[in-house]
Phi, psi and omega in degrees: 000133194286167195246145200262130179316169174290352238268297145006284157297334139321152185251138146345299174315306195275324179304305185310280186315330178299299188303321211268003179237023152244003151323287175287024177230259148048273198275342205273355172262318182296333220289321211294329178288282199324306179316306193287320159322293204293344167296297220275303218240296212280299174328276194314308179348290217274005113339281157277046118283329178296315184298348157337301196260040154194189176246142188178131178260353157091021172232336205229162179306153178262134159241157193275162175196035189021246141273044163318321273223316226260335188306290191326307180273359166279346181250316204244337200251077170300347160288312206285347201260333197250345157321311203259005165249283206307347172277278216290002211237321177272337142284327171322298182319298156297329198302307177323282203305332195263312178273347154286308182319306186280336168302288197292312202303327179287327189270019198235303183282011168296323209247178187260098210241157164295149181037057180278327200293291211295358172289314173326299205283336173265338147310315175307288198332315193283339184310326226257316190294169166286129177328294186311304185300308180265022136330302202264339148338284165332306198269000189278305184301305184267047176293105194301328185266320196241358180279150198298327186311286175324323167297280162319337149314298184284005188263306191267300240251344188071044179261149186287136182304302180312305186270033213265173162267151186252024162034207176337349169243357171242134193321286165316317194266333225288325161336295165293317161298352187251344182280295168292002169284325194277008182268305173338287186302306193274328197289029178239325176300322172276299179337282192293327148327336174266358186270308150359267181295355177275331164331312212260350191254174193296140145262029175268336173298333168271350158276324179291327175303323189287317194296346191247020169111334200298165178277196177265317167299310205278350144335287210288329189281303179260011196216304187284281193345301189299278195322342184259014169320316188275294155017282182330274191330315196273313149249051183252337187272335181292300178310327191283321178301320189295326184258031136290337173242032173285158164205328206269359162273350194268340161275010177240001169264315170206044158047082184053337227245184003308132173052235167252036189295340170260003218258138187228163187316306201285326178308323209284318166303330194266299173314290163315319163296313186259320200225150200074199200270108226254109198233102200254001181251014170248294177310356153279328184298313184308304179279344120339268171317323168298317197288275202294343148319298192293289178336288191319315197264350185284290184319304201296302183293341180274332166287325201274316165336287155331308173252010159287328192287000000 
């Protein structure tokens, strides 16, 4: 008589207690994350949504006031109006300059040049470095009465002292300085994501293109580019969250200011919360408003994504 596997041979019972303790062994690996998301992120989320809509200083009782909050800031609150143009006018700025920089730097340090690692590396450093420091570095060079950029503009270049740019202190400039500073700092991390992704494409495909004639642009143009699409694509979705959700160069370069020339959402949220008299159901309504910004254009790259493909 043939003999019936174990497998078989367990009962119903014991399979069941079997499924149900590794089951539990299992979540019992998920919970420590899952908890603490649900502590750290999603509660407070679904918190300040409700508080959008309302009003608390975070002393007196919370009151509802429905969309008062969101009405104020599309009509009466010119910081926030002009917070939501300095944000999109400061990724319009960065996403480009920052995804060329690092694109020509990865594809330059690609080839076989002397000391590229250590060029590599002093690309990286700012990324790396401290904020603070090379903040106070930063505002030293473009310093309008005594930094050497200004110095060499009026010595070499013949700009008149009355006309040097006042970088960071000046209302028309302080934009443009904090936008290069912020290509300066990040464009050595995608440099290495594109160094990455340069890994990954054929190069046979660029011998055989050289064998039929093409140049090194048109290599470059009709054979790497495309391979680097997902590449792209991914920093192009980092750069745009991150500069919707810049503050720490604009608080250490010009605190928002000349006036509100800097002044950006997430700065403008932190300013509404924090300082002065603490208004947290409005600065969530603000941070609303950021969050389906950031949604939107995130879909809109993820579709546009979809048909290029």
């Amino acid at each position: 008589m043939a003999s019936v596997p174990a497998a078989i041979q367990r009962s119903p019972r014991k399979v069941l207690k079997k499924t149900t303790r590794d089951s539990l062994i299992a979540y019992s690996f998920i919970a420590p994350n899952f908890i603490g998301f649900c502590v750290f992120t999603l509660v407070p989320m679904v918190f300040a949504i409700a508080l959008a809509f309302c009003a608390w200083d975070g002393r007196h009782a919370i009151e509802f006031i429905g969309l008062k909050n969101f009405v104020k800031l599309f009509t009466t609150d010119k910081i926030f109006q002009a917070a939501l143009k300095n944000t999109i006018v400061y990724v319009i700025g960065t996403v480009p300059l920052t995804l060329a920089c690092s694109l020509a730097m990865a594809v330059l340090l690609n080839q076989n040049v002397k000391l590229r690692n250590f060029f590599r590396t002093v690309a990286f450093f700012p990324y790396v470095a401290s904020l603070v420091a090379v903040a106070a570095v930063w505002n030293m060079i473009f310093n309008p009465s005594m930094g050497p950029i200004n110095m060499i503009l009026n010595q070499f270049f013949g700009v008149a002292v009355e006309n040097l740019p006042r970088w960071a202190a000046g209302k028309d400039t302080a934009m443009i300085t904090v936008i290069l500073f912020s290509v300066w700092k990040n464009m050595g991390y995608y440099m290495v994501i594109y160094l990455a992704g340069l890994q990954g494409c054929n190069p046979d495909l660029n011998e055989a293109a050289e064998l039929d004639g093409a140049n090194r642009w048109q290599q470059f143009w009709h054979i790497t580019l495309p391979q680097l699409r997902p590449t792209t694509f991914f920093v192009v979705i980092m750069l745009t969250i991150s500069g919707f959700k810049v503050y720490d160069q604009m608080y250490m370069i010009t605190q928002g200011g000349p006036g509100t020339a800097t002044m950006t959402l997430v700065y403008y949220i932190y300013n509404v919360a924090f300082v002065n008299t603490p208004k947290y159901g409005y600065a969530s309504a603000i941070a609303m408003v950021l969050f389906v910004l950031v949604l939107i254009v995130t879909i809109i790259q993820f579709r546009g994504s979809k048909g290029d493909n």
